[in-house]
C-alpha positions as CSV (number, residue, x, y, z in Angstrom):
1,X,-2.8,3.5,-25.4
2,X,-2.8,4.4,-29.1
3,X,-0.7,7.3,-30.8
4,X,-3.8,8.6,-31.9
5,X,-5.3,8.6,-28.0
6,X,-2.4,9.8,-27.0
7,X,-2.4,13.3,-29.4
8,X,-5.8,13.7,-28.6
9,X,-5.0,14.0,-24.8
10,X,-2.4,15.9,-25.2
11,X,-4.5,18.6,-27.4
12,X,-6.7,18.6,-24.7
13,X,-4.1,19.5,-22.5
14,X,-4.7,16.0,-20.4
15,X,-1.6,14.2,-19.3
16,X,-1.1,10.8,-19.4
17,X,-0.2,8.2,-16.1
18,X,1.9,5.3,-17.5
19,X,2.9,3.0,-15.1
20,X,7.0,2.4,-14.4
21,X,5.9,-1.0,-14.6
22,X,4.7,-0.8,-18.1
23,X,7.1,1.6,-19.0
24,X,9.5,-1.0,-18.0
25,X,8.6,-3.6,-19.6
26,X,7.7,-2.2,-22.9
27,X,11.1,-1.0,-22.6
28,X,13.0,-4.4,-22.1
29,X,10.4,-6.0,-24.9
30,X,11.8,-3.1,-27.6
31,X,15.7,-4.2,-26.3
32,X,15.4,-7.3,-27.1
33,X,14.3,-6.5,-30.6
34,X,16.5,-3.8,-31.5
35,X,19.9,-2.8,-29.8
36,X,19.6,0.8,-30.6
37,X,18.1,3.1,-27.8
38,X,14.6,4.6,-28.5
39,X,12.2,7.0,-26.6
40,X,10.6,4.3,-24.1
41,X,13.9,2.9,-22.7
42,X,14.9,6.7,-22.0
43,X,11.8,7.1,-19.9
44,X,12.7,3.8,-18.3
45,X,16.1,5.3,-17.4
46,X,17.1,7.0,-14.0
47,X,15.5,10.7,-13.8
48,X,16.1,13.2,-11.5
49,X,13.6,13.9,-8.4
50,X,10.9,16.3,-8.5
51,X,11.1,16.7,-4.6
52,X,10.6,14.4,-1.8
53,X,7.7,13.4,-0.1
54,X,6.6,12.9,4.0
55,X,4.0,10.9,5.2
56,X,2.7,11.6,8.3
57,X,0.5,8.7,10.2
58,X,0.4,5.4,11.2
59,X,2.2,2.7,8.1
60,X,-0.7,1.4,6.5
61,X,-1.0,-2.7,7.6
62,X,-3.0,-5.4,5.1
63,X,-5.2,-3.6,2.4
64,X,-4.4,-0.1,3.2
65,X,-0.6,-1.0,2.7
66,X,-1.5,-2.1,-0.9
67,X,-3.2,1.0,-1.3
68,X,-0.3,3.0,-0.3
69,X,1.8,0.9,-2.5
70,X,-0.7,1.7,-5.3
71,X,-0.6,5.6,-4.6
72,X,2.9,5.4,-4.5
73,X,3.8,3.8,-7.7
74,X,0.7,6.1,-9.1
75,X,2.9,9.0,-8.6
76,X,5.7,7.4,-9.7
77,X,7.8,7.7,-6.6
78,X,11.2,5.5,-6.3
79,X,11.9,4.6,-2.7
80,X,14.3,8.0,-2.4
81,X,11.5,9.9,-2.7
82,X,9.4,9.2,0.1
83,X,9.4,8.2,3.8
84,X,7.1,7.9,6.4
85,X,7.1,10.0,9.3
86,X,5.8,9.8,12.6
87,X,3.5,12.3,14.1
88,X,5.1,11.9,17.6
89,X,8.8,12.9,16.4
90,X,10.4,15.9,17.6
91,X,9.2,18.0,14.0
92,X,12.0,20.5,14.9
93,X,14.4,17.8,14.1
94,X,13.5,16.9,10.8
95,X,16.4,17.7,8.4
96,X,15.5,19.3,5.2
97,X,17.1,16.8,2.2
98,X,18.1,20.0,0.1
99,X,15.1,19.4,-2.2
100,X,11.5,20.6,-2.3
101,X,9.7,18.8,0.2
102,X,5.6,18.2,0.9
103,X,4.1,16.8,3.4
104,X,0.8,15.1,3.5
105,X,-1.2,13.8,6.7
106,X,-3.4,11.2,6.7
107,X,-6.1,11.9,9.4
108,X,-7.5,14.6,11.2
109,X,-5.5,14.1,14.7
110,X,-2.4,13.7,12.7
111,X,-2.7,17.0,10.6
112,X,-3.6,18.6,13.6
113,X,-0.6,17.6,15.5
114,X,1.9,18.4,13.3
115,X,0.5,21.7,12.1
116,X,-0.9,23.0,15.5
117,X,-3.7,23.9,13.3
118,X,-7.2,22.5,15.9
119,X,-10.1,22.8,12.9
120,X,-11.5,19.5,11.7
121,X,-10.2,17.2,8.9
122,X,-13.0,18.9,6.6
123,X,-11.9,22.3,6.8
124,X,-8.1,21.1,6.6
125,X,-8.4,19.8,3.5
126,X,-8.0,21.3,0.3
127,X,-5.7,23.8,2.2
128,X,-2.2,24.3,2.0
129,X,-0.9,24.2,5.7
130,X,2.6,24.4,7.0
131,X,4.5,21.7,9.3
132,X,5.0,23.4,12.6
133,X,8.8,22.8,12.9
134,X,9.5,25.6,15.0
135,X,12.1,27.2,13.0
136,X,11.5,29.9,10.0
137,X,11.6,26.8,7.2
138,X,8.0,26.2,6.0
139,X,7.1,23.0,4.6
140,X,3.8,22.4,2.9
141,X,1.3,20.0,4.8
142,X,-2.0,18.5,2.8
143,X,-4.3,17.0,5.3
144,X,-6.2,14.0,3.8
145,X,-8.2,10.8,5.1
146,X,-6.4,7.7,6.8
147,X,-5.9,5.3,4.2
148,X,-8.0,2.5,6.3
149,X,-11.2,4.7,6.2
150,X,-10.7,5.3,2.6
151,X,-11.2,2.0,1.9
152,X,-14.6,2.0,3.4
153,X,-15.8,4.9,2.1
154,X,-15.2,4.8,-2.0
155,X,-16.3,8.4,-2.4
156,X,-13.1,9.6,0.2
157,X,-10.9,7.5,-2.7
158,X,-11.7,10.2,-4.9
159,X,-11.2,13.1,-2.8
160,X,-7.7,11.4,-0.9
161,X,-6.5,11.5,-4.9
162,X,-7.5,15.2,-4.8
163,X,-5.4,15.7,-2.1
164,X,-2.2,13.7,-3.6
165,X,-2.7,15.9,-7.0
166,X,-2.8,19.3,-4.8
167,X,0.5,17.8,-3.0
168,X,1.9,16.3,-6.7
169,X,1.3,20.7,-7.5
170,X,2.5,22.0,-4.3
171,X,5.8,20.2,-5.2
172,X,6.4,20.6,-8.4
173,X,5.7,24.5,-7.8
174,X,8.0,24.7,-5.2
């Protein structure tokens, strides 16, 4: 994107996604023609996490694992900062990594489960609910579609990023 794009956005109060993959190879294209440091191989550098994230759910298998893999690199998440967890572990035995953590559900049954909460996906979304540990921690739960069900229904796309944005807020407000 331009330098003139990219003040208009900003006056707009817009942020711009770049990709680490772009960011990294912009990066190594500007080493090899100079070999003093500028602004887009600091961005390429190590930075320090935001908080970690939980997903609850069955791994995503074939295209809704390239979707995850999408979402992930979307939010710009390096493999420290995110796991999958499953619904059927003991919750209570989850250790907190010292760092804000969110959690987000993909699926009704699974958001129910792990937040005791019994009302449908529909009114769990767009709600910020707590993972039923059983201890005084809270940790923040957004309920949002399976991944395998959001690629049949293109209109859940949209709303599934809703729910990744609310999380991506959750956490850095935490």
């Amino acid at each position: 994107m331009s330098n003139t794009h990219s003040s208009f956005l900003k006056e707009m109060g817009i942020t711009e996604w770049t990709s680490r993959d772009a960011i990294s190879a912009q990066a190594e294209v500007s080493a090899a023609v100079s070999s003093e440091p500028n602004t887009q191989e600091k961005q390429a550098s190590p930075r320090a996490s935001n908080g970690i994230w939980w997903f609850f759910g069955n791994e995503p298998q074939g295209d809704a694992q390239i979707l995850f893999q999408n979402l992930i690199r979307v939010l710009g998440l390096a493999t420290n900062e995110w796991s999958w967890k499953s619904p059927s572990t003991n919750l209570g035995q989850l250790e907190n990594p010292g760092l804000p953590v969110v959690a987000l559900a993909f699926g009704g049954p699974v958001a129910q489960k792990i937040t005791g909460e019994r009302d449908p996906l529909p009114q769990l979304r767009e709600t910020i609910l707590a993972l039923n540990t059983g201890n005084d921690e809270e940790i923040p739960v957004i309920a949002s579609f399976e991944l395998n069900q959001v690629l049949t229904k293109p209109k859940e796309k949209a709303l599934l990023w809703q729910d990744l944005l609310m999380a991506r807020s959750v956490l850095q407000n935490s």
